[in-house]
C-alpha positions as CSV (number, residue, x, y, z in Angstrom):
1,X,-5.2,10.4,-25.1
2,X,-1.6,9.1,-23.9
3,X,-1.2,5.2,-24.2
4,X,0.7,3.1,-22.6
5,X,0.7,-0.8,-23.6
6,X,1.5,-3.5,-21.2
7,X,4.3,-5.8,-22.1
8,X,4.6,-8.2,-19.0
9,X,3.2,-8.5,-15.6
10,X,2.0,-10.8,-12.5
11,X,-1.1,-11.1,-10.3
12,X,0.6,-8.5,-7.9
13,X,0.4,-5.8,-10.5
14,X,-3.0,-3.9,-9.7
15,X,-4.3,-0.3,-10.1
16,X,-5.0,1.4,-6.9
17,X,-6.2,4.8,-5.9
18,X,-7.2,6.0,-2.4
19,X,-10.1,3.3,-2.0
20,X,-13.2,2.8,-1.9
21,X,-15.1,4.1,1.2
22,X,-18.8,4.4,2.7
23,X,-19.7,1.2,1.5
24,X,-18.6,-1.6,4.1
25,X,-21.8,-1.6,5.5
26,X,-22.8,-3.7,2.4
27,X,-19.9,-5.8,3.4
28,X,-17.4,-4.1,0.5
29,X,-14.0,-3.7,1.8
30,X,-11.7,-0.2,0.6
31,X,-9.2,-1.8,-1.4
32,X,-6.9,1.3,-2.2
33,X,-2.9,1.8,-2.6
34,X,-1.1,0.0,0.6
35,X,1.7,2.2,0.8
36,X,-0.6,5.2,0.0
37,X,2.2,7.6,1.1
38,X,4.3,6.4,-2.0
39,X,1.2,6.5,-4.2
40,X,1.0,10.2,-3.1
41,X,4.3,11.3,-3.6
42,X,4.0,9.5,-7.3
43,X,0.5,11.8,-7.5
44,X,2.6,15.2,-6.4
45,X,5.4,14.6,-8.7
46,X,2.9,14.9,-11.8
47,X,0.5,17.6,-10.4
48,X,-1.7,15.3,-10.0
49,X,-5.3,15.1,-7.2
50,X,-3.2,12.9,-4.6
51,X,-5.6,10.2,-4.6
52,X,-6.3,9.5,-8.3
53,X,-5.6,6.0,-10.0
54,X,-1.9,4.8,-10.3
55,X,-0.3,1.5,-11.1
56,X,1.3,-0.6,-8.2
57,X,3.3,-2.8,-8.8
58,X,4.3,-5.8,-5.6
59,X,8.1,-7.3,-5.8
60,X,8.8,-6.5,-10.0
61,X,7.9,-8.5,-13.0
62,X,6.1,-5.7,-14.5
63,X,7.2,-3.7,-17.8
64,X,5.4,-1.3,-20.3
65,X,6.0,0.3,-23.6
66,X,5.2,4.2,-24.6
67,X,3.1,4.4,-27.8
68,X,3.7,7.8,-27.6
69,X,6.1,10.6,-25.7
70,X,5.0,10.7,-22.5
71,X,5.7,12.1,-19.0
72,X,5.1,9.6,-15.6
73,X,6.5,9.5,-12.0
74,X,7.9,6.7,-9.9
75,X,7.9,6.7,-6.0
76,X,8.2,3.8,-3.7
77,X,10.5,0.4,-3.5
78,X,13.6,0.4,-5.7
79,X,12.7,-2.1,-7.7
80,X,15.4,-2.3,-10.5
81,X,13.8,-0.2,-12.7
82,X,15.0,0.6,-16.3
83,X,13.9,2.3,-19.4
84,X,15.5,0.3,-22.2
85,X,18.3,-0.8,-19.5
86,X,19.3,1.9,-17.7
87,X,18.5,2.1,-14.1
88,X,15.9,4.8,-12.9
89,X,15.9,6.2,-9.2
90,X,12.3,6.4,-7.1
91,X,11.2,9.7,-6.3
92,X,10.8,11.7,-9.7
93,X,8.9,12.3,-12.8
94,X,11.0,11.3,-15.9
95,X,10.1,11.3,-19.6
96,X,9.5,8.1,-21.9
97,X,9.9,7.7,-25.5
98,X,7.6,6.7,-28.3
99,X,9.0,2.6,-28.3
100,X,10.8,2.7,-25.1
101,X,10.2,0.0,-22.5
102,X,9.6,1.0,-18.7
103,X,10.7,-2.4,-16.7
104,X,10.6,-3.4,-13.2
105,X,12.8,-6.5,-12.3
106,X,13.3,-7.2,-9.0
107,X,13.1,-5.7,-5.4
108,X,16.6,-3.6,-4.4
109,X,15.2,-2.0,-1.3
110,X,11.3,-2.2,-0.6
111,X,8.2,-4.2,-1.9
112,X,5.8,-1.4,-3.9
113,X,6.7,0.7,-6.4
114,X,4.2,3.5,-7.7
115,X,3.7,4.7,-11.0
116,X,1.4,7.9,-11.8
117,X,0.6,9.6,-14.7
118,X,-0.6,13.2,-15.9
119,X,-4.4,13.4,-14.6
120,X,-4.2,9.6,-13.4
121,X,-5.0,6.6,-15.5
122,X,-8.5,6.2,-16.9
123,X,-11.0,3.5,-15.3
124,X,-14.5,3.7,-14.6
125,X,-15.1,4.4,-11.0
126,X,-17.0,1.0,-9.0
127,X,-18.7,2.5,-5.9
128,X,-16.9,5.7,-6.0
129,X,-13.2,3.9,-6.7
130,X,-11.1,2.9,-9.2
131,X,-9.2,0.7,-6.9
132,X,-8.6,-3.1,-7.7
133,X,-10.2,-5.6,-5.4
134,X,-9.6,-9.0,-6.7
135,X,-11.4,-10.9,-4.4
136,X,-14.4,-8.6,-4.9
137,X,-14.1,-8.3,-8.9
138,X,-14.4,-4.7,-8.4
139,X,-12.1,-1.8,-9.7
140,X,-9.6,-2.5,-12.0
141,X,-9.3,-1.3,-15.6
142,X,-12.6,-2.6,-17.2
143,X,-14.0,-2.1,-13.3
144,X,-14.1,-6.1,-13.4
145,X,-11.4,-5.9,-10.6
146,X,-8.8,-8.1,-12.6
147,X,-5.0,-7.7,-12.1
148,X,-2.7,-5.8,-15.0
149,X,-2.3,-8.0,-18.0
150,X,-0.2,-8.5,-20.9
151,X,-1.2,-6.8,-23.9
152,X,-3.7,-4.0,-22.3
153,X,-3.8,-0.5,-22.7
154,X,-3.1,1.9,-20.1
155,X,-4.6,5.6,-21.1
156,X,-4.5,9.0,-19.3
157,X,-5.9,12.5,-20.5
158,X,-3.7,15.0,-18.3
159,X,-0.9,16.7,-19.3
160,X,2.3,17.9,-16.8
161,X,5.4,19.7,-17.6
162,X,6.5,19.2,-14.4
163,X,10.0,17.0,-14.3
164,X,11.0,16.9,-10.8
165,X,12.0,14.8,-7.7
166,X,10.4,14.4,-4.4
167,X,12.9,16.4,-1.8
168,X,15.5,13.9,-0.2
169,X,14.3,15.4,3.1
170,X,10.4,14.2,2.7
171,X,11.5,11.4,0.9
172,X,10.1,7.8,3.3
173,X,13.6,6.1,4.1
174,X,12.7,2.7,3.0
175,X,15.5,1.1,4.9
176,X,14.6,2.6,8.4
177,X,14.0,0.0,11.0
178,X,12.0,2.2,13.7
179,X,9.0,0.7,15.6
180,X,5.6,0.3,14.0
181,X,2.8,2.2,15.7
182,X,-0.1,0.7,17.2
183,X,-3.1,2.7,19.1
184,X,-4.5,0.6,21.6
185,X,-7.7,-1.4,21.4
186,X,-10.7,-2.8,23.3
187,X,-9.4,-6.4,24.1
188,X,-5.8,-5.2,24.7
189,X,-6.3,-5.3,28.7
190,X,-7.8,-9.3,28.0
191,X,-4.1,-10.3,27.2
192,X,-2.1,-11.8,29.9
193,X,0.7,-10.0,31.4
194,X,3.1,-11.8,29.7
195,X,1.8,-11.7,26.3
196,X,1.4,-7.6,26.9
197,X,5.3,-7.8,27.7
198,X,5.8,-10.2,24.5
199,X,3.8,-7.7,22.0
200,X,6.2,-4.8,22.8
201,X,9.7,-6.2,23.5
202,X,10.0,-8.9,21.2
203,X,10.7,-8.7,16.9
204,X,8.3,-10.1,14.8
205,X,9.2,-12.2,11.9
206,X,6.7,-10.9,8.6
207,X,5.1,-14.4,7.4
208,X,5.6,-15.1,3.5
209,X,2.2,-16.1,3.9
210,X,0.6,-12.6,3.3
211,X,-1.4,-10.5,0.5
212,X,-3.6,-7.6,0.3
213,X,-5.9,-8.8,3.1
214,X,-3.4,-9.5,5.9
215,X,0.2,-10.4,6.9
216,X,1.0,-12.5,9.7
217,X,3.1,-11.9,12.6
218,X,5.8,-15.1,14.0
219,X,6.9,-14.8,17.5
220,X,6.0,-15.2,20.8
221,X,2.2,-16.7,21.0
222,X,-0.1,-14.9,22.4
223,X,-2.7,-15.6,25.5
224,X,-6.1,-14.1,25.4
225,X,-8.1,-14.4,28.4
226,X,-11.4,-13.0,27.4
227,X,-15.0,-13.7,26.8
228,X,-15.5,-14.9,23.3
229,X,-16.4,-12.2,21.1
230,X,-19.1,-11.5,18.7
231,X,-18.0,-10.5,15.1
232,X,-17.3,-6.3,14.9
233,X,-16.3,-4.2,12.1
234,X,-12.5,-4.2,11.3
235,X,-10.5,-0.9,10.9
236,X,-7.6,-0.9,7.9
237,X,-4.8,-1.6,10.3
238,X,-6.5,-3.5,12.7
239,X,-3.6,-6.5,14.7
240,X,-6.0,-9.8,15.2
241,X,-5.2,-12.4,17.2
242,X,-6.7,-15.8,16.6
243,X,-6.7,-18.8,18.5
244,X,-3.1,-20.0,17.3
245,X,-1.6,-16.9,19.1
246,X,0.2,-15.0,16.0
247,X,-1.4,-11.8,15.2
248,X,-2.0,-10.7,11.8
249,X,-2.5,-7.5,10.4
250,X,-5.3,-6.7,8.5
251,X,-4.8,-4.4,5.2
252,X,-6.6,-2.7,2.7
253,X,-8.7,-5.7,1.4
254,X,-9.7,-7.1,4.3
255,X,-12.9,-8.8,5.4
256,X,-15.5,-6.2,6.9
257,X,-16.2,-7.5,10.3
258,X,-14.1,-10.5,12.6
259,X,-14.6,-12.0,15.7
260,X,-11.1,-12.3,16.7
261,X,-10.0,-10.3,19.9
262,X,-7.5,-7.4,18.6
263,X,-4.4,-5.5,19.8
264,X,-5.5,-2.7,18.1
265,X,-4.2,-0.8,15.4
266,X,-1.2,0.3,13.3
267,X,-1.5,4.1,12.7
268,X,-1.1,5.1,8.6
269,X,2.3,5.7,8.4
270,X,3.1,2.8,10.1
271,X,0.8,1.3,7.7
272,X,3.0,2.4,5.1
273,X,6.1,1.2,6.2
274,X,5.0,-2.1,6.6
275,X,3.6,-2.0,3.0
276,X,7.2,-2.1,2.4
277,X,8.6,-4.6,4.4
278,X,9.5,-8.2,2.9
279,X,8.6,-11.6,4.0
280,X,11.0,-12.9,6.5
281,X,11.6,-8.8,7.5
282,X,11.5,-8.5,11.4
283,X,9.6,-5.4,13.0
284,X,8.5,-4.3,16.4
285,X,5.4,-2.9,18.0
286,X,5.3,0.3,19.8
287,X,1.9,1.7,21.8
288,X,0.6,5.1,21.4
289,X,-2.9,6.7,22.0
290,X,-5.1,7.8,19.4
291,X,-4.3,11.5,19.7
292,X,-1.0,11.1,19.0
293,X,-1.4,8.9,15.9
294,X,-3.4,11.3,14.5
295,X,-1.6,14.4,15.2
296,X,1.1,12.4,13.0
297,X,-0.8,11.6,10.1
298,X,-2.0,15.4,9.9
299,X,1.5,16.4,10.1
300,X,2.8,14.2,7.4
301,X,-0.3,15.4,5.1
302,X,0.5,18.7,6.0
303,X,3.7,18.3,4.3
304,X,2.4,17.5,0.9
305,X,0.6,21.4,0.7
306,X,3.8,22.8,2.1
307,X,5.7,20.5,-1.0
């Protein structure tokens, strides 16, 4: 068994796989990588099942040190990584030394950074995940749902040989500034005509007040003209909008059900990208129908078996 021991870290430094799913009927929410296109790309790099546990790590202040030779991959936000100093590049497996020191500083392009290893790292599996819920003390390392700490172990049992990059052409550009995504909801025709027009043809500001659960949007309030609605379950994705008029969207460790009227829906890859974004980052809104959004998402998967 590999080890890896950890020399620094924050709250924002969790281990995530895929998520946690079948259980929100018992009001659990899925938890689970929230760029989970980086997390698979870190997963390809090594081998590795696509959906088996990684570290990620939010806006740097994270660093670890090899007790023995080892092989990992990085994918996501360039956060100013180094081994003992010198920079390492996203998007490839590398080697670490016995005694070297993995670090990640600060945020150069991106929010998440993603790092796998051989065969994933080992945690017991809470309700069929791995996947750190704080809120929920579930997942985690000792399945308690705790962030990383200093001075724990990170372990794996895998071996790769493989010492590669993700190709530049499937790589996610980070810096791209296209529209995100969003498939229609229910309440979407209980808008006003004006707040319809707002939602699609204004920029919204990212609130710094955001986490795992949700991110607010700043702009242009919104009027909704509806009957008030009784609480419903809550996709991963899903663009609330309470009383105040700013939506927010709802992430991996959301609440199960709400009783706010919604937008709809970022698709997953739009998901992704905004997984990336930084507070005070300004994106738009785009509609598109469900067939469309999923037709993307196979398409990107699709990729991966072709890689």
């Amino acid at each position: 068994m590999s080890r890896l021991t950890i020399e620094a870290s924050t709250p924002l430094c969790l281990l995530q796989d895929a998520g946690r799913f079948g259980v929100r009927h018992l009001g659990v929410t899925q938890g689970g990588a929230a760029d989970w296109r980086s997390m698979a790309w870190a997963n390809w790099l090594l081998g590795n099942g696509l959906d088996v546990p990684v570290i990620e790590i939010t806006l740097g202040g994270f660093s670890l040190i090899a007790e023995e030779d080892c092989l990992l991959a990085l994918a996501g936000a360039d956060l100013g990584t180094q081994i003992d100093g010198q920079a390492l590049a996203p998007w490839r497996s590398f080697k670490l030394r016995k005694g070297q020191t993995l670090k990640f500083t600060q945020p150069l392009l991106g929010a998440r950074a993603y790092v796998a290893a051989p065969g994933g790292f080992a945690a017991p599996k809470v309700l069929g995940s791995s996947a750190t819920v704080v809120r929920e003390e579930l997942g985690g390392l000792d399945g308690r749902g705790f962030p990383l700490a200093k001075g724990e172990v990170l372990s794996y049992l895998g071996e790769s040989l493989l010492v590669r990059e993700v190709p530049l052409e499937q790589r996610p550009d980070l810096r791209q500034n296209a529209p995100l995504d969003l498939v229609l909801g229910a309440q979407i025709g209980q808008f006003s005509g004006q707040s319809l027009f707002d939602v699609f043809n204004s920029a919204w500001t990212l609130d710094s007040r955001a986490d795992r659960m949700g991110i607010r949007l700043l702009g242009k309030v919104l009027q909704y003209q509806g009957q008030p609605m009784i609480s419903e379950g809550i996709p991963l994705g899903a663009v609330q909008v309470p009383p105040d008029g700013q939506p927010i969207v709802l992430l991996n460790d959301r609440q199960t059900i709400g009783g706010y009227p919604r937008l709809g829906a970022l698709t997953p890859l739009a998901l992704a990208r905004l997984a990336q974004c930084l507070p005070g980052a300004q994106v738009r809104l785009r509609p598109v129908v469900q067939d469309v959004a999923h037709r993307e998402h196979i398409d990107y998967l699709q990729r991966f078996k072709n890689s």
